[in-house]
C-alpha positions as CSV (number, residue, x, y, z in Angstrom):
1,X,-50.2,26.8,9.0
2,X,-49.9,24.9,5.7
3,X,-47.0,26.9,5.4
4,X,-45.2,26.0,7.7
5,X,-45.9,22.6,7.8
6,X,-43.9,22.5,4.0
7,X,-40.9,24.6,5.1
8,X,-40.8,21.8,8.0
9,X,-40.9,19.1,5.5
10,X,-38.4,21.4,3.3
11,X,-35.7,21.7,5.7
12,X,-36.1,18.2,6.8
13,X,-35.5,17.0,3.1
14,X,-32.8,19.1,3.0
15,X,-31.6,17.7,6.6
16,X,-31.8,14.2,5.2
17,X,-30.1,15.4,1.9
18,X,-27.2,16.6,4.0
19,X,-26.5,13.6,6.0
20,X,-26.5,11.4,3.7
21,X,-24.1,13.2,1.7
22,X,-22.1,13.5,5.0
23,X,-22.1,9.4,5.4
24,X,-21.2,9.6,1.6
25,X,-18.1,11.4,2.3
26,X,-17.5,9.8,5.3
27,X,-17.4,6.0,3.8
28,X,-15.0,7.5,1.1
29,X,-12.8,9.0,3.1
30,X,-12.6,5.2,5.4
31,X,-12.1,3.5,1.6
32,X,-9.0,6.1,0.9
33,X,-7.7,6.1,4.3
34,X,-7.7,1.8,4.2
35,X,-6.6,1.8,0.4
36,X,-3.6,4.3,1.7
37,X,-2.8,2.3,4.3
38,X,-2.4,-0.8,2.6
39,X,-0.5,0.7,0.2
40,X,2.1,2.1,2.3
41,X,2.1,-1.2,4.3
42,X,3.0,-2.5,0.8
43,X,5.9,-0.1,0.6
44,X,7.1,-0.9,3.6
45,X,7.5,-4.3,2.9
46,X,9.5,-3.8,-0.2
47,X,12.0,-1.9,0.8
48,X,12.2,-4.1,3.9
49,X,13.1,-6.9,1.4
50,X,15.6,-4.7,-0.3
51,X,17.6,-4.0,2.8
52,X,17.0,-7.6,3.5
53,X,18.8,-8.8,0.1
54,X,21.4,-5.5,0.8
55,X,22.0,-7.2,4.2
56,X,22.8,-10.7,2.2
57,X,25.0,-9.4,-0.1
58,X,27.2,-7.6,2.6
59,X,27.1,-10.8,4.4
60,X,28.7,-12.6,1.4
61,X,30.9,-9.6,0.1
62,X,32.3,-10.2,3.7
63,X,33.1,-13.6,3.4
64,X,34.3,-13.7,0.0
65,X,36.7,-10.7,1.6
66,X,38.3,-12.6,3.8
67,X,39.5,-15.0,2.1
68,X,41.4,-12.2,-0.1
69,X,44.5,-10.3,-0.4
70,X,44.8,-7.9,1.9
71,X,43.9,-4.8,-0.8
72,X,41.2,-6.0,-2.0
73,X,40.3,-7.3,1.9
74,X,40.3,-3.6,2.8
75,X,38.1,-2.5,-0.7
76,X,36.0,-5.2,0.2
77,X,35.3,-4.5,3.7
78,X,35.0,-0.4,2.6
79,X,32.4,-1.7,0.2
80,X,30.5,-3.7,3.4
81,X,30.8,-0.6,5.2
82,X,29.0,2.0,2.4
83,X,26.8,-0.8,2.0
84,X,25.9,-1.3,5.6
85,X,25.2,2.0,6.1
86,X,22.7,2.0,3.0
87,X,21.0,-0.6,4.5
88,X,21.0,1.1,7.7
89,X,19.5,3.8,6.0
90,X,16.5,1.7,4.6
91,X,15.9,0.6,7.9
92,X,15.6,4.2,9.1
93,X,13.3,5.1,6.3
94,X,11.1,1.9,7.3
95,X,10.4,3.1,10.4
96,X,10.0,6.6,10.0
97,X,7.1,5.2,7.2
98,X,6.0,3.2,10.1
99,X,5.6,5.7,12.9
100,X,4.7,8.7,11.0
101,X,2.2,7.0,8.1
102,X,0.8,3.8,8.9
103,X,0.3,4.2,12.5
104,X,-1.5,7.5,12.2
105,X,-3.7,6.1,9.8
106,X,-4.7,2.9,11.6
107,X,-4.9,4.7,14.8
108,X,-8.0,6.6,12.3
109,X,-9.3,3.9,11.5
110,X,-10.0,2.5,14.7
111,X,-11.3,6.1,15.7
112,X,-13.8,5.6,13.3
113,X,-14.9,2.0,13.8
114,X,-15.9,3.1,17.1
């Protein structure tokens, strides 16, 4: 009987030994998963400000163009257009980080906070 009674307290040692490595693991993966989310967030936001500035600077490339000869008008506006679609690009890249990144991982964390 004494036997059993210590393989009882044995396995629940060892039960209590597993779950709290399990909680371990589980508030480290929460702290990664919120670190990772704030720094994509952060990621987002600069290269939101980049195509924000890009977005200035073919606003005044274009203004400064029209006032031009028309060569450099049409440079100028060729320019605007690479430039545009740069920008456009960044925009893309923001919301594919967005949709396919942050979300996900938020969407976790509220899994988890249940």
């Amino acid at each position: 009987m004494s036997r059993q009674i210590e393989d009882g307290t044995a396995t629940r040692a060892h039960l209590d030994q597993q779950l709290d490595l399990s909680r371990q693991r589980i508030t480290s993966v929460e702290q990664a998963f919120a670190t990772a989310t704030q720094d994509m967030a952060s990621v987002v936001r600069q290269i939101a400000k980049l195509r924000n500035a890009g977005d200035v600077l073919v606003e005044n490339f274009a203004k400064y163009s029209s006032g031009e000869l028309p060569v450099l008008r049409e440079g100028l506006q060729a320019v605007c257009e690479c430039l545009a679609a740069t920008e456009d690009h960044r925009q893309a890249h923001v919301s594919r980080i967005e949709t396919q990144v942050i979300y996900p991982l938020t969407h976790y964390e509220k899994v988890c906070c249940l």
